[in-house]
C-alpha positions in Angstrom: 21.9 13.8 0.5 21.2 10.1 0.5 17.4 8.7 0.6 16.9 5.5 2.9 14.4 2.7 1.8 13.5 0.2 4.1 12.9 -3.5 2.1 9.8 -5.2 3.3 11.1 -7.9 3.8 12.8 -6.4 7.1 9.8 -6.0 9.4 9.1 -9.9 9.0 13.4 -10.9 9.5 12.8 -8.8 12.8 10.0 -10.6 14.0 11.2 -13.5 13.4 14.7 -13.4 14.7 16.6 -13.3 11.7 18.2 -10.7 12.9 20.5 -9.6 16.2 20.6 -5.9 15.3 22.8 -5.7 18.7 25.7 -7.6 17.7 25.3 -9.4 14.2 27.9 -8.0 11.2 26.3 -5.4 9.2 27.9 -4.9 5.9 27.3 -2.5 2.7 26.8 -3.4 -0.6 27.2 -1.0 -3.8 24.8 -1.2 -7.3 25.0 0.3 -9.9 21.9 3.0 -11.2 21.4 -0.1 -13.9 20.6 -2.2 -10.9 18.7 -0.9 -8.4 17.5 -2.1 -5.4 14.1 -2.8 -4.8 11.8 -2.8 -2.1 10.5 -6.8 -2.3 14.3 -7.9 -2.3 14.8 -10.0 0.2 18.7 -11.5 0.3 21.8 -10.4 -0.9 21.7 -12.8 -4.0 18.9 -10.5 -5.2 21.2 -7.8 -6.3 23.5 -7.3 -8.7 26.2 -5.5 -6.9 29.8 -4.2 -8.7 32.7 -5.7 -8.1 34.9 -4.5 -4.9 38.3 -4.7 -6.1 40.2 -1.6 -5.3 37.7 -0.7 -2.2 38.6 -0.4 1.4 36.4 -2.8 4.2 32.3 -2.4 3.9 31.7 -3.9 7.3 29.9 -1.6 9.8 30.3 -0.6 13.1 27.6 -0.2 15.4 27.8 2.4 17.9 24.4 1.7 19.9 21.9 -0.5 20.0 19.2 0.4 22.7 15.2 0.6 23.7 14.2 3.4 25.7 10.6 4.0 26.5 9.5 1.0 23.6 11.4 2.6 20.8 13.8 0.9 19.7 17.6 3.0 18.1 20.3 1.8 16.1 23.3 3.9 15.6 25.4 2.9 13.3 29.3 4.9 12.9 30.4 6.6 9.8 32.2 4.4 7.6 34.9 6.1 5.1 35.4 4.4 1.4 38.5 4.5 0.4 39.8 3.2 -3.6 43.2 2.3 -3.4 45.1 0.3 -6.4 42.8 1.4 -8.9 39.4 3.2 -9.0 35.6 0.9 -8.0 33.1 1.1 -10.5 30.2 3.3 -10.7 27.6 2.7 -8.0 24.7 4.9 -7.0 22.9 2.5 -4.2 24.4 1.4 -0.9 22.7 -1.5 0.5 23.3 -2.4 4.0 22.9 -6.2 4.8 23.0 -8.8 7.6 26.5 -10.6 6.9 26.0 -12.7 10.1 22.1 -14.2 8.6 22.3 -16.9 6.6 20.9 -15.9 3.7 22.4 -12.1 4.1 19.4 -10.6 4.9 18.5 -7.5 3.3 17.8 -3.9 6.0 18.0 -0.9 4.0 19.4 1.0 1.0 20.3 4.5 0.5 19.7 6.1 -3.0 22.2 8.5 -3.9 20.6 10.2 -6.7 23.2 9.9 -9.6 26.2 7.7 -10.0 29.4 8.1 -8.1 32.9 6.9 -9.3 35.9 6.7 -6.8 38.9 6.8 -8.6 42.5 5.3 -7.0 43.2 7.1 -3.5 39.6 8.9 -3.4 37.6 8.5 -0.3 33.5 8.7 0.4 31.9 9.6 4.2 29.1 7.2 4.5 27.7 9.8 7.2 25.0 7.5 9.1 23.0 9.7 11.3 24.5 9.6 14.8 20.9 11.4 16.2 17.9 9.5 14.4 20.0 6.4 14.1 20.1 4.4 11.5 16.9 2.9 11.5 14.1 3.1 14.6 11.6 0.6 15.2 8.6 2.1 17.8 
């Protein structure tokens, strides 16, 4: 199963409006286990990511933003990979960024322990958790 790690530089981009959580595009980004995220990246241009030739649409859908009782949920839908033409190079981190910011603002990454390879036609659940959410702020 895939860890999630929060960048730091998220809790400020919150506060301080960077970011609509609500409606704003939300996009992955996939690097390889030679380039690994870190958790004082702050903007897309921070990561080396591989290419994405061969690889079906990274933008995410969000399924719910809401408060209830001061906490704060986003839910975000599974999104299904797909290589098609030709296989996408190795990747073992999926970043998720703020498309709509103008400096692609950095949320999260998930660490899936060892490289994966999709070759032509193979697909890969990104299986977001439709209970906890995403990501919670309380």
């Amino acid at each position: 199963m895939a860890v999630y790690n929060k960048f730091n530089s998220f809790v400020e981009a919150v506060a301080e409006k960077v970011h609509n959580l609500g409606s704003d595009v939300l996009t992955i980004a996939l690097c390889a286990a030679a380039n690994a995220p870190v958790a004082t990246n702050t903007q897309l241009s921070n990561l080396t990511t591989i290419a994405y030739t061969n690889l079906s649409a990274r933008v995410l859908t969000t399924s719910a933003s809401i408060q209830a009782s001061g906490a704060y949920k986003l839910t975000i839908a599974d999104l299904i990979l797909t290589a098609s033409g030709g296989s996408v190079a190795a990747f073992r981190y999926v970043v998720v960024y703020n498309d709509t910011a103008v400096n692609d603002e950095l949320i999260g990454w998930f660490d899936y322990g060892s490289a994966l390879t999709l070759l032509d036609t193979e697909t890969l659940t990104l299986d977001f958790d439709g209970a906890n959410g995403l990501l919670q702020i309380t």
